[in-house]
Phi, psi and omega in degrees: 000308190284356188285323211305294166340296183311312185309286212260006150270013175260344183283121180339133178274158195254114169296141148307150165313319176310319204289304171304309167285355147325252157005265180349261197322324183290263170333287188312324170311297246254299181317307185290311157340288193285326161284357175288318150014301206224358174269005157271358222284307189283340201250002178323313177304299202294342179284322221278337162341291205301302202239003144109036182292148170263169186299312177298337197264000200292307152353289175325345183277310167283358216252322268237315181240001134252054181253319160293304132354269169323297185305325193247347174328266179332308193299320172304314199298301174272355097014279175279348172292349187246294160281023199041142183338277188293027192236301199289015176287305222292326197279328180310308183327300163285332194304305175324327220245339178267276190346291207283290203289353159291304205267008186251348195203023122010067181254347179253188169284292137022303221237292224301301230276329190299304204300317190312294195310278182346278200303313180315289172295337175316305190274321185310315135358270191308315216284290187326330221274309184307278192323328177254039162245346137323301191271004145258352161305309203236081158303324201273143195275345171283345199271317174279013151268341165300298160304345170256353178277354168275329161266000167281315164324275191303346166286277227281324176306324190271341161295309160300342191253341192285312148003299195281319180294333185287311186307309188284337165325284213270352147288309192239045153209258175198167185291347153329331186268334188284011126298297188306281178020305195283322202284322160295331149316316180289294202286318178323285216300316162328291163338287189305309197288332175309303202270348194224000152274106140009134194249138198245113170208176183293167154264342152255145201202110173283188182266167176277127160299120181245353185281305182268035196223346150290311194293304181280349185273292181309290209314328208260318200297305208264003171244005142307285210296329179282358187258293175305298191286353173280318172295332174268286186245039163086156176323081218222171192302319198267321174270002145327290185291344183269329177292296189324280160337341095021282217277320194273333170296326195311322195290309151310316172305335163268305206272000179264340182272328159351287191293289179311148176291315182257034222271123171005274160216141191290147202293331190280331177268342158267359154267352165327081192328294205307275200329285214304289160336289214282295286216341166261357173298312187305329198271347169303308189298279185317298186307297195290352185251341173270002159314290157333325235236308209256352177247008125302339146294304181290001174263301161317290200283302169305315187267329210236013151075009183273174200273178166279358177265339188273324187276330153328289175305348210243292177270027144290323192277282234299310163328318184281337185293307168324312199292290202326295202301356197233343165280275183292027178299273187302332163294351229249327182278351158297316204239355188224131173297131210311281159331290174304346171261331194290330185271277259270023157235351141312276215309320179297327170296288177327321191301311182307347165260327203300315161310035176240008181257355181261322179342087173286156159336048188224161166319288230273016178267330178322307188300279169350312196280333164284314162291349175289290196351313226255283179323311174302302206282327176300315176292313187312328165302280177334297189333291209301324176288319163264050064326310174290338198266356181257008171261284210293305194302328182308322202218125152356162171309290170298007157252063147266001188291310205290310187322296184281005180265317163296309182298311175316281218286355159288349164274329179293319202285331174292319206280320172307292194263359153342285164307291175332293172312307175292283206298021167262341174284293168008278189273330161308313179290321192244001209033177172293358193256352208279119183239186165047220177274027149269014191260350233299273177332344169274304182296340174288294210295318177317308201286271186352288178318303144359268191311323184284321147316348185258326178290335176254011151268357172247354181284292195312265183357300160306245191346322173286317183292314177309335139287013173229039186295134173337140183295147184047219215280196187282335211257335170113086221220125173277139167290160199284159176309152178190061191266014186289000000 
């Protein structure tokens, strides 16, 4: 009897049916978000064509919206611990299918920049609410490391695929559709997540910080917007004052959360090395891979003469690299402590770009170049999972709305500046005029730069986390409520 009891508390746990349409319905949400992101991306000239955007304001379609993304997380995020998860999905949702009809029947610049922002909030909304409607459903720590290692797959997939997807739209329909696209999906999701989720909120519940979820909001909106325009068109008087500014609401914003009672997010939870540390990992993680991402397109196509479908082809293998990292993630966090995969799969992610500094400009380097990819997107993966499970594991039940609100907008706010920030190395090196294989020496140095900041963040990491590793098992065990 006691062999059998042994036998079947060592066998891995199984989600319910219920749990698997969660788990679905979640993912598939959080998978349409990270390609909205980017699924404008390939189609920009023909949008700007199409509604008369200038060249300088073309930006703004992306800027527009993860400025927004970025800006608004935490607040939606803490929000829903409070009016509850699935109500602020649900509302995250529509907010999607009234955007994507806004931004599908478009006729101004106007009309395009309103659907962005929409879409922009949209996800700030959807994404906390869907991850802490994760990590309470799949309380048990192999079951929730599993689900978050599924969501890290479809976020880092949906970014890569919506790119490829934006591109085959708007060749063989119109850019228009990488809008429609969204409005059945959105509504579906909608159905679904009403009838078979649970309604999720804290059991303690308070007033809205509203002093300090303005302070963060503004603060996070004006040092995006002073790092991108500081990265595009150089130091200039307005994104100087908007970074000063920045700096200066985050700083009342600390010292008004200090103070408060109810507070946005509490001071004690943000001195935490784990909170604090994992949540500067995500702009490293996010930032350095959609760089990558975005300087491997230029390699392909500008230096080594391929089409955008052979460059396509080149993040599908990165897309595969992620699924492996996201399969395996959860067993690797079962046997190596959360911390300890969080550097060592930074450092890894960083190596895995640096042979691209070797690369010369000839065809027959592609293969090469998909396999470092593929091996750089499995740590890249790896990462992205241990970082959420030591920022979810850090805090209670009634914060996980606050947990997963922090962790989105440190990914989002790495995925804003991520591009900008390299392609200002770039252009620094090569200037903006630069083509073809005059780009070779901008794209070294950018990558360099790249790998090597993420190989000396994961080195910091380690060392710092490891003596804060998460409360109760390896697998990411949530620590008790602590909401007194």
């Amino acid at each position: 009897m006691t062999t059998e009891r042994a036998t079947e508390s060592a066998s891995p746990p199984k989600m319910t049916s219920r749990q698997v349409v969660v788990l679905t319905v979640l993912l598939a949400s959080q998978f349409l978000m990270a390609a909205d992101f980017s699924i404008l991306n390939v189609a920009l000239p023909r949008v700007g064509v199409d509604l008369g955007f200038s060249a300088g304001n073309l930006q703004w379609i992306t800027t527009a919206f993860a400025l927004c993304a970025a800006g608004c997380t935490l607040v939606f995020g803490r929000v829903g611990d409070y009016l509850g998860r699935r109500r602020i999905f649900v509302t995250g949702m529509l907010i999607l299918a009234v955007a994507s009809v806004v931004g599908g029947l478009a006729t101004s610049p106007e009309l395009l920049l309103v659907a962005r922002t929409l879409q922009g909030l949209a996800t700030a909304a959807v994404t906390p609410a869907a991850l802490a409607l994760l990590t309470t459903t799949f309380t048990e720590p192999g079951l929730r490391a599993r689900a978050l290692g599924l969501n890290g797959v479809m976020m880092s997939s949906g970014f890569s695929v919506g790119a490829v997807l934006g591109g085959v739209l708007t060749d063989t329909l119109s850019w228009r559709w990488a809008f429609f696209i969204n409005i059945p999906v959105a509504l579906l999701a909608v159905v679904v997540v009403s009838a078979v989720v649970a309604e999720s909120r804290a059991e303690r519940r308070g007033a809205l910080d509203l002093p300090g979820a303005v302070l963060i909001t503004t603060g996070l909106f004006s040092g995006v917007y002073g790092i991108t325009q500081a990265a595009e068109n150089g130091l200039g008087t307005l994104p100087v004052l908007a970074m000063v500014l920045a700096v200066v609401l985050l700083g009342a914003f600390w010292v008004v959360e200090s103070r408060t009672e109810e507070a946005l997010v509490p001071v004690r939870i943000l001195r935490r090395p784990e909170v604090a540390f994992s949540n500067m990992s995500a702009l490293f993680i996010f930032g350095g891979e959609t760089a990558l991402i975005f300087f491997t397109g230029l390699y392909v196509q500008n230096i080594l003469g391929f089409s955008p479908l052979v460059a396509g082809l080149v993040l599908l293998g990165i897309g595969i690299g992620q699924i492996l990292g996201g399969m395996l993630g959860p067993r690797l966090i079962e046997r190596i402590p959360p911390h300890a995969l969080l550097g060592l799969s930074l450092a890894g992610q960083g190596a895995f770009m640096l042979p691209m500094l070797v690369m010369p400009p000839t065809p027959e380097w592609i293969l090469p170049l998909i396999a470092t990819q593929f091996v750089n997107a499995v740590f890249s993966m790896t990462a992205m999972l241990a970082f959420m499970v030591i920022a979810t594991s850090a805090v209670g039940t009634d914060m996980q709305g606050m947990a997963t609100g922090m962790a989105t907008q440190s990914q989002q706010v790495g995925i804003a500046i991520g591009i900008p920030v390299l392609s200002a190395v770039f252009t620094a090196v090569v200037g903006a005029e630069a083509t073809g294989s005059e780009q070779m020496p901008g794209i070294h140095t950018a990558v360099a730069v790249d790998g090597i900041l993420l190989v000396a963040a994961g080195a910091l990491l380690w060392l710092v986390l490891r003596r804060h590793s998460p409360a109760g098992s390896s697998a990411g065990e949530p620590a008790a409520d602590e909401n007194r």
